[in-house]
Backbone as numpy.savetxt, mean C-alpha at the origin, in Angstrom:
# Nx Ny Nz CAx CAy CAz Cx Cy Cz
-10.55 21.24 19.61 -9.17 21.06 19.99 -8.68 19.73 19.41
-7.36 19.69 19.48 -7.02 18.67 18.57 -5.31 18.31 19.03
-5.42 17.06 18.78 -3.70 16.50 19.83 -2.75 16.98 19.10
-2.06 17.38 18.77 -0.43 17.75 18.57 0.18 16.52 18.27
-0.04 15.59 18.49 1.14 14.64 18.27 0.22 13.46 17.38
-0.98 12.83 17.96 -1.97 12.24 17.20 -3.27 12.37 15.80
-3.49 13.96 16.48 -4.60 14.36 15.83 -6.01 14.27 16.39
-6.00 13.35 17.42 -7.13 13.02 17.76 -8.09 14.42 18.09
-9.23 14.50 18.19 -9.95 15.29 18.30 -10.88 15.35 19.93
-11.02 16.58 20.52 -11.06 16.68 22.12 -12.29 17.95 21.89
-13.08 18.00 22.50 -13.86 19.42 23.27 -13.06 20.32 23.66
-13.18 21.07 23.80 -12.78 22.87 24.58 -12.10 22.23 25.60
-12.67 21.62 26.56 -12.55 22.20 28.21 -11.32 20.75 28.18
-10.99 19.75 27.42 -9.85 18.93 27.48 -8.44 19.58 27.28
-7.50 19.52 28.09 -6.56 20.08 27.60 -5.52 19.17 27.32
-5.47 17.91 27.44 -4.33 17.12 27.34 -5.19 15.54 26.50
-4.25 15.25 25.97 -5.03 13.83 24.66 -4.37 12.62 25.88
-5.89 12.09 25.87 -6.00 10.86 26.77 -5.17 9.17 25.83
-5.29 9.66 24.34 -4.48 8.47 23.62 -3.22 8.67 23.79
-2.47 9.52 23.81 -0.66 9.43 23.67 -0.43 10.32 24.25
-1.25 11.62 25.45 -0.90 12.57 26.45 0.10 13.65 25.96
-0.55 13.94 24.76 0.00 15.32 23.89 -0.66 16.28 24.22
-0.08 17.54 23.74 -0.45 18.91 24.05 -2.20 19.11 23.06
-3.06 19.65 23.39 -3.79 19.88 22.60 -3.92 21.59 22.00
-3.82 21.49 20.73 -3.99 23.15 19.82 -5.12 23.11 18.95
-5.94 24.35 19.14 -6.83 24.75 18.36 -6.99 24.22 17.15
-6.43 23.77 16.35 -6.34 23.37 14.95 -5.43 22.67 14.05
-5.43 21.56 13.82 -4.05 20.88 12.88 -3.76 21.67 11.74
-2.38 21.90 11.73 -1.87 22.58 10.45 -1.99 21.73 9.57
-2.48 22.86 8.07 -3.09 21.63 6.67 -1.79 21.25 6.12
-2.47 19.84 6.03 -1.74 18.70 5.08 -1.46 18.89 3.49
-0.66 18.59 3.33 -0.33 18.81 2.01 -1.18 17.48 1.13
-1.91 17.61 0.04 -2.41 16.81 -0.65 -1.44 15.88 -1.28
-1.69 14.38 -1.16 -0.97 13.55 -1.56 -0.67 13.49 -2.84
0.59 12.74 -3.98 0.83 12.96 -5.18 0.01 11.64 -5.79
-0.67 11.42 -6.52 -1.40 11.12 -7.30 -0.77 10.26 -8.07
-0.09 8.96 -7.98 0.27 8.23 -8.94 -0.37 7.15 -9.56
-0.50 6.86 -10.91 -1.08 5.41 -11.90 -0.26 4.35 -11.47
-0.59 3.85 -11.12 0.15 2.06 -10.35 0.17 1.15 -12.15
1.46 0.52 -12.00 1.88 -0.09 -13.39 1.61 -1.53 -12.79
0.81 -2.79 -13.08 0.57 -3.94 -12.78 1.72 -4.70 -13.49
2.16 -5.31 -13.05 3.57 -6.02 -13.53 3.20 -7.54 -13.15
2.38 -8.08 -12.98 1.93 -9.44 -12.79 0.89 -9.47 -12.37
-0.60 -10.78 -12.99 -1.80 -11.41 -13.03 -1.42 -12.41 -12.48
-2.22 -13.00 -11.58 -2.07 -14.51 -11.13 -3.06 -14.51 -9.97
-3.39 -16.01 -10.05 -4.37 -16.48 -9.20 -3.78 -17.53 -8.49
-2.79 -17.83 -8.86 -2.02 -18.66 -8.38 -1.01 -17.96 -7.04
-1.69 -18.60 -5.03 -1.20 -17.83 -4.51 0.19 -18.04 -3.71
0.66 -19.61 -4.56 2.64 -19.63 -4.55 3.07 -18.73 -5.45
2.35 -18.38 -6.80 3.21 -17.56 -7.71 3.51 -15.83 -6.78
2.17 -15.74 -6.26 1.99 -14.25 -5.39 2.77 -14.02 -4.38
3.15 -15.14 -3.60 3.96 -15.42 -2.73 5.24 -14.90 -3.09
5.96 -15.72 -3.87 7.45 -15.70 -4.98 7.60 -14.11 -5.52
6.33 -13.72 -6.12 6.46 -12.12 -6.52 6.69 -11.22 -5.78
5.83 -11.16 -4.29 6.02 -10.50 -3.01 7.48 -10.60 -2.40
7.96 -12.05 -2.55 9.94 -12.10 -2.10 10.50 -11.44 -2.65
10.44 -11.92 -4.20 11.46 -11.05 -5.27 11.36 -9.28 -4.95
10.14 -8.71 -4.57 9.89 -7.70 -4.79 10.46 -7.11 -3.20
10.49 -7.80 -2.59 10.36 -7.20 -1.14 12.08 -6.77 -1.04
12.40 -8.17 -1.83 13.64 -8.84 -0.90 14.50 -7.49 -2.31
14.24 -7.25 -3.02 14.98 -6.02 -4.18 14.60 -4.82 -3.49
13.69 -4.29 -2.77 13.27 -2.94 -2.06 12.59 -2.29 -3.08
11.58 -2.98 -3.68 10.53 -2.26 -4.47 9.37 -2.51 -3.82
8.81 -1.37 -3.55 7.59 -1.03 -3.03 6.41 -1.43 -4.22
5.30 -2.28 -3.74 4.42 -2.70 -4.32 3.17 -2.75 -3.46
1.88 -3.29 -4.67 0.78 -3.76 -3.44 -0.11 -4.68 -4.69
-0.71 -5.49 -3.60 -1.44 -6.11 -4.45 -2.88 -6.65 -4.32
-3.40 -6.01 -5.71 -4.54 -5.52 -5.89 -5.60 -6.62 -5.97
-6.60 -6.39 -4.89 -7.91 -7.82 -5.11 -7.49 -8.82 -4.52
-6.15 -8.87 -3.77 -5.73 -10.17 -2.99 -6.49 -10.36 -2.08
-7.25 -9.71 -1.25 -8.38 -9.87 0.01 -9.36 -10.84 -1.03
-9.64 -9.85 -1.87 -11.04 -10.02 -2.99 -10.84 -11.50 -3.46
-10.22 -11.51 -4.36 -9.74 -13.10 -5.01 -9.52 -14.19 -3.58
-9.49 -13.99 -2.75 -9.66 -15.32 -1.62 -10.69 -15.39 -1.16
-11.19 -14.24 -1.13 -12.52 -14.13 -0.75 -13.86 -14.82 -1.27
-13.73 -14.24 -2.46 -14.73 -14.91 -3.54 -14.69 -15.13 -4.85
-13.42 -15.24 -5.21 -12.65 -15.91 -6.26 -13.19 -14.82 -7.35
-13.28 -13.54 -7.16 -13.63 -12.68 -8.51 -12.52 -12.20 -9.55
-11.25 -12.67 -8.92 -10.37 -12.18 -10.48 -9.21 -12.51 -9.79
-8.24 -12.21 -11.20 -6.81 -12.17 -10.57 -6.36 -11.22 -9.38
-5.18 -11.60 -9.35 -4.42 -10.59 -8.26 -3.99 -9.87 -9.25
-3.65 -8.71 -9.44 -2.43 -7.80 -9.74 -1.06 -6.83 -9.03
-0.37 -8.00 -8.63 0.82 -6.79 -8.41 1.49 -5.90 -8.95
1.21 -4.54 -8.42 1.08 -3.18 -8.63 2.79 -2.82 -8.31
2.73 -1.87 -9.19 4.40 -1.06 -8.44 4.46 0.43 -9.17
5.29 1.36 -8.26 4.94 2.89 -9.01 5.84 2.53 -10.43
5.64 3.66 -11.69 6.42 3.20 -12.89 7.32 3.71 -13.05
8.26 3.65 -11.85 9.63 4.12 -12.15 10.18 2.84 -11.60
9.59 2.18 -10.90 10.05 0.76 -10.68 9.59 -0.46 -11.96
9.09 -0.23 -12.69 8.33 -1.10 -13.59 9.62 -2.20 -14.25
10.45 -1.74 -14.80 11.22 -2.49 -15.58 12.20 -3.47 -14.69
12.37 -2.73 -13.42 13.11 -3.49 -12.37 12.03 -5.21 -11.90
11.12 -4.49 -11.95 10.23 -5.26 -11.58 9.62 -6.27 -12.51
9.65 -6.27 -13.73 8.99 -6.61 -14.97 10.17 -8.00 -15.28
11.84 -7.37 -15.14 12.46 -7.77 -15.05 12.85 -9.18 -14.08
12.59 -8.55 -12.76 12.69 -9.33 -11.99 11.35 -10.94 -11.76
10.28 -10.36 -12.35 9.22 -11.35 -12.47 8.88 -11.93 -13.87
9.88 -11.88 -14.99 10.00 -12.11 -15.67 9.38 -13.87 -16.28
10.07 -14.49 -15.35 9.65 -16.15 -15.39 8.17 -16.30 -14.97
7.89 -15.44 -13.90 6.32 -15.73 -13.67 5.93 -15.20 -14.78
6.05 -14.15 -15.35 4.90 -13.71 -16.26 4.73 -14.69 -17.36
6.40 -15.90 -17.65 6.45 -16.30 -19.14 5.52 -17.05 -18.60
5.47 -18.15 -17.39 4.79 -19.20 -16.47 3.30 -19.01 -17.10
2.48 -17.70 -16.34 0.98 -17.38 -16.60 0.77 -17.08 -17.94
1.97 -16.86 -18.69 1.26 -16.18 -19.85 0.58 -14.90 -19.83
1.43 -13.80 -19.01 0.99 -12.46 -18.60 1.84 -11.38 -19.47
């Protein structure tokens, strides 16, 4: 059995989900497989005011990004960051981080 509203997963003889007190049904209806996109890196830097500044510009325009190895690179200094964005945002973005990239030389 399985929650209706969470997903969480219950035995037979539960009839109600103890996390958010949803209905429980035999089986979650299947998910549709997610779309598969290549992430376009639009800025390198190790530098984490420049990452900072990229994350505003990007946030503060409503382009969805993420950035890649930022745990990693503080962690144990193994590489740059790369901020990522899907490539229909690329030029907005390329655009907009333009000065950082001339800055790093990216």
């Amino acid at each position: 059995m399985f929650c209706s509203q969470c997903g969480a997963e219950y035995r037979e003889e539960v009839s109600q989900c103890c996390e958010c007190g949803g209905a429980l049904i035999p089986a979650l209806p299947a998910r549709e497989a997610p779309e598969w996109v290549d992430f376009v890196t639009v800025l390198l830097t190790r530098d984490h005011s420049e990452l900072a500044l990229a994350k505003s510009l990007l946030e503060g325009a409503g382009i969805p990004f993420f950035a890649r190895n930022e745990e990693v690179e503080s962690l144990i200094a193994a590489g740059p960051v790369e901020v990522q964005v899907r490539p229909e945002h690329e030029a907005e973005a390329r655009d907009l981080l333009r000065d950082l990239n001339e800055r790093s030389g990216s």
